[in-house]
Every structure is written in C-alpha cells, then in structure tokens.
C-alpha positions as CSV (number, residue, x, y, z in Angstrom):
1,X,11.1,-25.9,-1.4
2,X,10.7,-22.2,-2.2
3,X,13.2,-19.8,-1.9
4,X,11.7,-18.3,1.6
5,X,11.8,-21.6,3.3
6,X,15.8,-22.4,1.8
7,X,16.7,-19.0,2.4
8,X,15.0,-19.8,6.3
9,X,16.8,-23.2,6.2
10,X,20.5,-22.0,5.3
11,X,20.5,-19.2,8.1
12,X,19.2,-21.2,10.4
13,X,21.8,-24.1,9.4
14,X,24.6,-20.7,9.2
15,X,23.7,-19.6,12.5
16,X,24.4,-22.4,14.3
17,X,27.9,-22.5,13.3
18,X,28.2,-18.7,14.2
19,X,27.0,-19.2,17.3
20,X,29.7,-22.5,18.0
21,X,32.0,-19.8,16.8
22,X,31.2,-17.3,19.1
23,X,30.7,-14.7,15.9
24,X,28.4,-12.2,17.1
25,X,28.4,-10.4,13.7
26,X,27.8,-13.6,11.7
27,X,25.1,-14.4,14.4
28,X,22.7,-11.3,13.9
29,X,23.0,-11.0,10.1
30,X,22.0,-14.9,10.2
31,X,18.7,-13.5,12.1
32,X,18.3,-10.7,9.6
33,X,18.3,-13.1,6.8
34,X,15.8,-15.1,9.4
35,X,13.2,-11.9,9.5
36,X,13.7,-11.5,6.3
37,X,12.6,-15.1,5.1
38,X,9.8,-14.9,8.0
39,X,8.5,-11.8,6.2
40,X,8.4,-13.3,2.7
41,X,6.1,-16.0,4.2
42,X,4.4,-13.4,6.2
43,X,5.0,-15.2,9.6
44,X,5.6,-11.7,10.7
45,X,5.5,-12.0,14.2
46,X,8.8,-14.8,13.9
47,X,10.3,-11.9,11.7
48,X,10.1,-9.3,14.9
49,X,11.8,-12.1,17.0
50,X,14.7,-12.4,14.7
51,X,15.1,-9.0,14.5
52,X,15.0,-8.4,17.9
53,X,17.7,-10.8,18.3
54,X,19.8,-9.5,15.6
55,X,19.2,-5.6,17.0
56,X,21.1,-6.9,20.0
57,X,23.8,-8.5,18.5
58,X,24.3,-5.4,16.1
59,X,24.5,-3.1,19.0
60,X,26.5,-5.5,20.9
61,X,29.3,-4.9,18.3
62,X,28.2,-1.5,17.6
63,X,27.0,-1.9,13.8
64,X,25.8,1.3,13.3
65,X,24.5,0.2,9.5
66,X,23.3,-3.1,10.2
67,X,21.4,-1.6,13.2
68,X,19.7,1.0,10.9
69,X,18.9,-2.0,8.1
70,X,17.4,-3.9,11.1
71,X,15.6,-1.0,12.3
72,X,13.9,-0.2,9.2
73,X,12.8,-3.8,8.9
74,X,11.4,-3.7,12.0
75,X,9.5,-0.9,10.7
76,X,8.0,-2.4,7.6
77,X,7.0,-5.1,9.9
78,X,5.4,-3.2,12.1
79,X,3.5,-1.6,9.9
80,X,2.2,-5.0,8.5
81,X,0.7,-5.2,12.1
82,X,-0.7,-2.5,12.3
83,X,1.2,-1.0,14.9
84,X,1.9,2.7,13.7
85,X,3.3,3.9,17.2
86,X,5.6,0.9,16.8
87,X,6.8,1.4,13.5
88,X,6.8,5.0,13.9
89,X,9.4,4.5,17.4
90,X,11.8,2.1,14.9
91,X,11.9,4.5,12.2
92,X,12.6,7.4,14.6
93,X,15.3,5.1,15.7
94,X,16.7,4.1,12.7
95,X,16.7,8.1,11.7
96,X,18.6,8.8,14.9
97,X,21.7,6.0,14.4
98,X,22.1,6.4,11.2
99,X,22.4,10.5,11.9
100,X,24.8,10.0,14.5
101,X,26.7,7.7,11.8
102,X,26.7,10.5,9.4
103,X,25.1,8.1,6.8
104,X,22.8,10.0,4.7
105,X,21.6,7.5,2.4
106,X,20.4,5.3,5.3
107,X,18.8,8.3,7.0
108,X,17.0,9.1,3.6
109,X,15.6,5.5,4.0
110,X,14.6,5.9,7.5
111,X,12.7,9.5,6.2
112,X,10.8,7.2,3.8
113,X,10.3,5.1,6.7
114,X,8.4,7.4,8.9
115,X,6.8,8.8,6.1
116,X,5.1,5.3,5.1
117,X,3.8,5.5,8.9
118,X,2.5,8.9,8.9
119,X,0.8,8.1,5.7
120,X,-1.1,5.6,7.5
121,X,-2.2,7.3,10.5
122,X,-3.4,10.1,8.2
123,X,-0.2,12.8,8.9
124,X,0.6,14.2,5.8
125,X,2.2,17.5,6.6
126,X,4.4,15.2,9.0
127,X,4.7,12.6,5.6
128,X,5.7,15.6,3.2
129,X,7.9,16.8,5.6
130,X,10.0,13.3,5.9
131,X,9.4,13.2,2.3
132,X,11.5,16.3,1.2
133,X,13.8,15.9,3.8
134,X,14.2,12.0,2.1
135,X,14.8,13.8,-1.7
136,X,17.3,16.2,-0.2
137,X,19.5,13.5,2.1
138,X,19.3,11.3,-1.3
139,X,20.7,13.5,-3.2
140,X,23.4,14.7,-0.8
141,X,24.7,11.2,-0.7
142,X,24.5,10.7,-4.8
143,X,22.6,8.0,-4.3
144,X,20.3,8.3,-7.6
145,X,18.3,4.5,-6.8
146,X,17.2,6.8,-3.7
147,X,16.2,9.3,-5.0
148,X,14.0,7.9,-7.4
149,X,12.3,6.0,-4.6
150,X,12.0,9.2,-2.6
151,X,10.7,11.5,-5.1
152,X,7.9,9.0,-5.7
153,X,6.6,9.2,-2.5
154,X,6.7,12.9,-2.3
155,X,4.6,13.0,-5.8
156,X,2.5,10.2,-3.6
157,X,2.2,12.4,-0.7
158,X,1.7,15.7,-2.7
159,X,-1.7,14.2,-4.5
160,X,-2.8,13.1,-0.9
161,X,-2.8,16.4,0.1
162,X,-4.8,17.6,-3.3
163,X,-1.7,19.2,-5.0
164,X,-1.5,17.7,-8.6
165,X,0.5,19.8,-10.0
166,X,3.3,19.6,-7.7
167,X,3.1,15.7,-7.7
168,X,3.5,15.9,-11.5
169,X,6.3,17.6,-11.5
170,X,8.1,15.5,-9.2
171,X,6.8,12.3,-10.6
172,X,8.3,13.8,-14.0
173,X,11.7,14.2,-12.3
174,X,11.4,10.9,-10.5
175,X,10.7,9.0,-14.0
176,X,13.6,11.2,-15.9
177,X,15.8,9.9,-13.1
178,X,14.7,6.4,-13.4
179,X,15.3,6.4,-17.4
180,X,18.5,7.8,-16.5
181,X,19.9,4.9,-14.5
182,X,17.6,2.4,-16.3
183,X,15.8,1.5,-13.0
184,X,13.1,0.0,-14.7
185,X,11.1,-0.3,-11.5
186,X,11.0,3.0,-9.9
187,X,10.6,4.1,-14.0
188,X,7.0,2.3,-13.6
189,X,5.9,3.7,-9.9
190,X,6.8,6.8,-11.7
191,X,4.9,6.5,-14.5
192,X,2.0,5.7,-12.6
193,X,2.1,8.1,-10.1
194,X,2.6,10.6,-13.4
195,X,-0.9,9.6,-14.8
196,X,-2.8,9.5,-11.4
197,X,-1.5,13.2,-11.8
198,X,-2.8,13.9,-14.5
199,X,-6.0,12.4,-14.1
200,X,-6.3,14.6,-11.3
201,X,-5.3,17.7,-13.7
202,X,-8.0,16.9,-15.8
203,X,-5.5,15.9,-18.7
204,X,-7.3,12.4,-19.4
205,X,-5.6,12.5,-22.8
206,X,-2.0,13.5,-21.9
207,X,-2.4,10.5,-18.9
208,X,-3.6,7.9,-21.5
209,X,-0.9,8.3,-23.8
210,X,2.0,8.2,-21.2
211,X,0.4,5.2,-20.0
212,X,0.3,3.6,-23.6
213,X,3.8,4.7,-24.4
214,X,4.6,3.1,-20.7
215,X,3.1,0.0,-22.0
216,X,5.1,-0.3,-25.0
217,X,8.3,0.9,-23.3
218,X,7.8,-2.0,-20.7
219,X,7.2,-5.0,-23.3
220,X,9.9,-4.3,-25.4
221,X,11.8,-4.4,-22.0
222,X,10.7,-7.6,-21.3
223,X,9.8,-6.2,-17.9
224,X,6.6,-7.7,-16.1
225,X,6.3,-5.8,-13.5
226,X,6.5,-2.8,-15.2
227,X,4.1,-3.8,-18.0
228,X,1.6,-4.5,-14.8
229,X,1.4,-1.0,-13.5
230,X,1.2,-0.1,-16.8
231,X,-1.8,-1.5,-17.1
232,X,-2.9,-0.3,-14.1
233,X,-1.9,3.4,-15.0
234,X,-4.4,2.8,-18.5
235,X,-7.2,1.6,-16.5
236,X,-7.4,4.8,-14.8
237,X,-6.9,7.0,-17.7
238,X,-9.6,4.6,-19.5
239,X,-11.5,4.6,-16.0
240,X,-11.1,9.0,-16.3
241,X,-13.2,8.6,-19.9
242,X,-16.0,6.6,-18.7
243,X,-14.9,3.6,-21.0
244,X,-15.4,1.0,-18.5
245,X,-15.2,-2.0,-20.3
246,X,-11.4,-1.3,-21.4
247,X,-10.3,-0.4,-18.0
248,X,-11.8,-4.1,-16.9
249,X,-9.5,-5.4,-19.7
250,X,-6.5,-3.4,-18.4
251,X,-7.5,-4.4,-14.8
252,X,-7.5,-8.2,-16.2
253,X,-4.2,-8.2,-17.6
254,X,-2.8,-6.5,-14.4
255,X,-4.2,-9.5,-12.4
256,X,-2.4,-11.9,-14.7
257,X,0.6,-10.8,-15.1
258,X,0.8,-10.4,-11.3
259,X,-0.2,-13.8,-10.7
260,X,2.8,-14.7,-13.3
261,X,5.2,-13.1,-11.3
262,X,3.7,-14.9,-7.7
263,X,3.3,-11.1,-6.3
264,X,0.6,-12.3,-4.0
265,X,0.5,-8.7,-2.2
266,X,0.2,-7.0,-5.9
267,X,-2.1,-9.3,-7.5
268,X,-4.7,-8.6,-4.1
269,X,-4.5,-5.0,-4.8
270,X,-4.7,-6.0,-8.6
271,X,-8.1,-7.8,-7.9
272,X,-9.8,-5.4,-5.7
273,X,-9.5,-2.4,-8.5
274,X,-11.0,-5.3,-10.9
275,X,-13.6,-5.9,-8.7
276,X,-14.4,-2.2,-8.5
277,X,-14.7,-1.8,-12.1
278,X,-16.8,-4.8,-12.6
279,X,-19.5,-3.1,-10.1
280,X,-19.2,-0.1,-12.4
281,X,-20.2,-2.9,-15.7
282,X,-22.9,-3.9,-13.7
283,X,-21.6,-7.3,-13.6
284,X,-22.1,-8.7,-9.7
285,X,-21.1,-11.7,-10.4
286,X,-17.8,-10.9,-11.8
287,X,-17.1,-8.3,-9.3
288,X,-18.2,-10.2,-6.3
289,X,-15.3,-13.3,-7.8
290,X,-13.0,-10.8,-8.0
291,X,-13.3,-9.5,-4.5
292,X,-13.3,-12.8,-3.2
293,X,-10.5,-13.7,-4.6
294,X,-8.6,-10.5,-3.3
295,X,-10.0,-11.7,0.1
296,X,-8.8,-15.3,0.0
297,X,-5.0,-13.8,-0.9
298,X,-5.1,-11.4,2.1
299,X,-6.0,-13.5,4.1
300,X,-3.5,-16.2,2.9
301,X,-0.7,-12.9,3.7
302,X,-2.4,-12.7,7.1
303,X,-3.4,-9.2,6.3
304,X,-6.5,-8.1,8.4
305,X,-7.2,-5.4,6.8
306,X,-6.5,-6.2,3.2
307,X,-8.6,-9.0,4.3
308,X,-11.8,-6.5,5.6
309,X,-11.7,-4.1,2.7
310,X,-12.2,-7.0,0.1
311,X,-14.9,-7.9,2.1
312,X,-16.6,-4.7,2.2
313,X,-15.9,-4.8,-1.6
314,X,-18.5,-7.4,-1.8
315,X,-21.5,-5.3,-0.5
316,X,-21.4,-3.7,-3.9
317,X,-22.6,-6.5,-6.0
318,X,-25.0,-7.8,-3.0
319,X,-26.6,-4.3,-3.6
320,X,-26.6,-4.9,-7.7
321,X,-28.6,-7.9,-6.7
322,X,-30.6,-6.2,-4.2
323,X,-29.4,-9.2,-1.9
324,X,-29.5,-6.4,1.1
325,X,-29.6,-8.7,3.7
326,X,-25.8,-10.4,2.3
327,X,-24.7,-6.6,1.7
328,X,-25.4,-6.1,5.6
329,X,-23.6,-8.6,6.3
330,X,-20.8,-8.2,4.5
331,X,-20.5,-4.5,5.6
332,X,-20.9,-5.9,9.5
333,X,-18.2,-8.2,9.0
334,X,-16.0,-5.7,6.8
335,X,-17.0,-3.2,9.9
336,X,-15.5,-5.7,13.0
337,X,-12.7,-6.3,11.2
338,X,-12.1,-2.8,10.9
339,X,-12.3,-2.0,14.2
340,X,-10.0,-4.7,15.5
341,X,-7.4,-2.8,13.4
342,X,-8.0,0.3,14.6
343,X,-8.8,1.7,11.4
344,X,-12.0,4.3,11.9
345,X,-11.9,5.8,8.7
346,X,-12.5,2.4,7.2
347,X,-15.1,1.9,9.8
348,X,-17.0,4.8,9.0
349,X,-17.0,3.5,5.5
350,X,-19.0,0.3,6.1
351,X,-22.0,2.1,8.3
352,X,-21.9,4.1,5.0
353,X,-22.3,1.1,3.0
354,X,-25.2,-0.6,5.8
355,X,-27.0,3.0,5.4
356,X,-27.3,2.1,1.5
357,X,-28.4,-1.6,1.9
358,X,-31.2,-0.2,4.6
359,X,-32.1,2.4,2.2
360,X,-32.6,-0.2,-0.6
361,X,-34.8,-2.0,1.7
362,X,-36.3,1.0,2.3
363,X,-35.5,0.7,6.3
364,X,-35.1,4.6,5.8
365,X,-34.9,5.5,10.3
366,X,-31.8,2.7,10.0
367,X,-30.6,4.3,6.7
368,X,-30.5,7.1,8.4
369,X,-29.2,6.1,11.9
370,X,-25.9,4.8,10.0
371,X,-25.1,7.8,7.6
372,X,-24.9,9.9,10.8
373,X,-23.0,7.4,12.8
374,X,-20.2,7.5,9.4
375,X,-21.1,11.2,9.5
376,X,-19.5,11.5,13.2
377,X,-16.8,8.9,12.8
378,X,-15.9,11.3,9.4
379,X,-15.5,14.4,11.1
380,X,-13.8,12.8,14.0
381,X,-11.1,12.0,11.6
382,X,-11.2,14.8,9.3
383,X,-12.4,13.3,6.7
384,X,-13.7,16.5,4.4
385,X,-15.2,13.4,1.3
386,X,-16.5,11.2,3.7
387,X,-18.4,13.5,6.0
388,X,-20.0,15.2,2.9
389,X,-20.8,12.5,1.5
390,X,-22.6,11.3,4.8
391,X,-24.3,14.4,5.0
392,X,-25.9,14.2,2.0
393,X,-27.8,10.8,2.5
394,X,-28.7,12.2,5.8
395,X,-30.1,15.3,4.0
396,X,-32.0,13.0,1.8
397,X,-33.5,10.9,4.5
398,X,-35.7,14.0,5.8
C-alpha cells in the first residue's frame, strides 16, 4: 500500500476507538488525518467531508488551533475545486479564529490563504494586501519558516502586478532567510522567483548565474526538489536568450527529477513548460507528447483545469502541422472545459487559438469572428495582454 492509503487505513482504524471512547478531540484529528490522506489521493470531495466532521468536533471542544488548521485545509481544498467564494469564506474564517485566539502565526497562514484565492480570481491589490499583512504577522510571531513562505508570495504577487523590482528585493530577503535557517525548500521557491525577477529586469545574465549557482548549491545538497526548480529557473534564463534548445534540456531534467520524487502535481506543470518549448524548436511531435502527457497526470489528480490547459497546449503543434481541423478541436475541447470551471480568461484564450487555426485555413470572417469574441471576453476581465493581442489579429483581418 502507499502511504495515503495506510495513513487513510490507521485513522480510520484510530477513529473508531475514539469514538467507543467517547474522545471528541481524538475523533476530529482522526478526520483531519482522513482529509488529509483523501487529499494526497485527490478524492477531494471525501477530504471536505472529513473536514467538515472534524470542524465540528473542534468547535465542539473549542480548539481554537485545530479549528484554524482545519479551516485552512478546507481552503486549499476548495480551491482544488474551483470554488473561490468557498475557499475565500474558510480562509476569512480561519483569519477570524485564529485573531480572536491571538495566534499570529496561524493568522499569517490564513493571510496566505486568502491571498492564494484572490490570486485566482484575478484580485491582486486584495492578494498584496494579505500578502504584507502575512510578512508582518510572521515576523511578529518569530516564526522565520513563515516568513520565508510569505515573502515568496509577496515577490509572487509583486511581478503579477508588473513590479520587478520590488519582487526582487523581497525574493532576495526571502532566499537570505531561507539560507539562514537552512530551509532548503523555501531557498529554491526563492531562487526562482529571484530569476523570474530578473528576467523581467532585463538582467538575463545576472538571472542565469543565480540559477546555475542554485543548481550547484542544490546537488551538493543532495536536494531534488530543489535541484528541479533549479532547472526550471535556467530554462527561463536560457528561455530569456533565445537558446531554446538548452531550456528543452533544462525543462527535461525538471520532468525527471519530478517523476523521481512521484510529484505528480509538479511533474504536470513540469511537462506543460516542456511542451511549450518544444513548439518554440519546432518539434510537434515532441511538444504535442509532452502536453499529452501533462494531460493524462491532471486528469489522473482530477484537475479540470490542469486538465483543459494541456489540452489547449496541444493546438500548438496541430498548427506546426497545419492539422487545423485537430487544432479546432483541441481549442473547442480546451474551451468547454474552461467554461465548466468558470475560468473566462482561459476561455478567451482558446477562441484566440480557434481564430489562428481559421486563419491558417484561411477561413479569415471566422478568424475574425473569434479574435473579437477573446477581444470582448479580454476586456471584460481586464485583461490589458490579451485584449491587445486580440485587437491586433482583428486589425489584421480588415
């Protein structure tokens, strides 16, 4: 058995002798340890049940912390669904307990918390303000681990909202804090949220060597993981000089040593920027393998929308082929999917892929008729890239 299914088997053995016991407490951390197997097989909708069992038991006893930890959970698995309103409410609620607990470390988490939310629903002066609030509550408790974690998603939320040099700075802090507790992990989202900074800077040559010396930091560590995001970090830098064919290599090794480590989640993500680069090679073939394979892992997580935009990562290599009738298809798929989710953004992204395919079969009234239908969906969401970009193959059209 694996270690979610013994972990699932043990609690559910442990709980029944809680319950004969009449132990409330023992009972709802027996469901936490339920959710939190559920989630590891991503049977997340079995992970909201337990955790709606062990919120009542927590409250029951009044558990302020374990009720936060629950909360927070709840979140994350929310968010897995989809459900941003949801996820949003349990953060909020998490945020509240733990305030009246006077617990700052857990109310730092429950910042984070929201923040993840409002970074998917596009809020980012609502993300940057949980953010800093997350940084400052960290450090107020001396929780160091924290703060790490919370000054990387400020730097994270800081180049969403187009403001490199900020996020370096804090990404800089964020790794110096890592070094300084040896937290190898946060030392790598660090580090990679450092280059992405740069890149954006225009310091291609600053970002490739902190990558490398990342790299080489990481294997004489011994650390995987970190060695993995590494690589990740140098196939952007290598990505940011046009050298395509070393940022497939990079992109490669991420993939493997993902797969080594059984980060299903990670390796996905891993395969989708390999199958990006491979389009930029010119290589269909190896990009359209790649993007299926980033598919067939999402949709073994039972994530929709992981699931949808490795789809829509295979119209790219139907339209090296000039297969435009599979490239349609592929977007219309990618495109429903979307929609089911919720995510317009997304959606408007696929009618901009269709309008290419009917361009390339030089269907130029449907070409156009999808790049103003993204064009609307763009400016509905705000979407400054996207409804330029839109306007431009509309432009081109007349």
């Amino acid at each position: 058995k694996n270690q979610p299914d013994q972990a699932i088997e043990k609690a559910t053995q442990e709980l029944a002798k809680f319950k004969e016991g009449g132990d409330k407490r023992g009972q709802g951390c027996m469901h936490f340890s339920l959710a939190e197997g559920h989630l590891a097989r991503y049977k997340t909708d079995d992970a909201l049940q337990s955790l709606s069992e062990a919120l009542q038991l927590f409250r029951d006893i009044a558990d302020k912390k374990m009720e936060v930890s629950a909360l927070l959970v709840t979140a994350r698995a929310y968010v897995r669904k989809y459900r941003s309103d949801d996820a949003l409410q349990a953060a909020r609620d998490a945020l509240s307990v733990a305030a009246a607990a006077g617990d700052k470390k857990m109310q730092s988490k429950a910042n984070l918390s929201i923040a993840v939310t409002d970074i998917e629903i596009g809020a980012t002066d609502e993300a940057l303000q949980a953010t800093d609030a997350a940084v400052a509550l960290a450090r107020d408790a001396g929780d160091k681990k924290s703060e790490v974690a919370a000054l990387e998603m400020l730097a994270d939320v800081q180049l969403l909202k187009e403001m490199p040099r900020k996020a370096l700075t804090t990404a800089q802090q964020a790794l110096a804090l890592a070094r300084e507790i040896e937290h190898r992990r946060g030392e790598a989202g660090a580090l990679q949220t450092a280059v992405i900074a740069l890149l954006e800077k225009g310091e291609t040559r600053r970002a490739q060597q902190l990558a490398q010396e990342g790299l080489e930091a990481f294997e004489t560590a011994n650390h995987a993981r970190g060695q993995a995001m590494a690589q990740r970090a140098l196939a952007y830098s290598h990505y940011d000089k046009h050298d395509f064919d070393a940022a497939v290599q990079a992109a490669e090794r991420e993939v493997g040593l993902l797969q080594d480590l059984g980060d299903k989640r990670a390796q996905a993500s891993a395969s989708l920027l390999l199958s990006a680069l491979q389009a930029e090679v010119r290589k269909p073939d190896e990009c359209t393998t790649a993007a299926q394979q980033a598919a067939e892992l999402f949709q073994e997580l039972q994530d929709r929308k992981g699931e949808a935009i490795a789809i829509y990562a295979q119209v790219f290599p139907h339209l090296l082929k000039e297969a435009t009738s599979d490239a349609l298809t592929a977007a219309d798929e990618a495109r429903a999917m979307f929609t089911d989710v919720g995510d317009r953004t997304w959606e408007a992204r696929t009618l901009w892929a269709s309008s290419m395919a009917h361009a390339q079969k030089e269907d130029f009234e449907a070409a156009q008729g999808k790049a103003a239908d993204a064009q609307a969906i763009f400016e509905e969401v705000g979407d400054k890239k996207g409804t330029a970009t839109a306007m431009l193959v509309v432009a081109d059209m007349h």
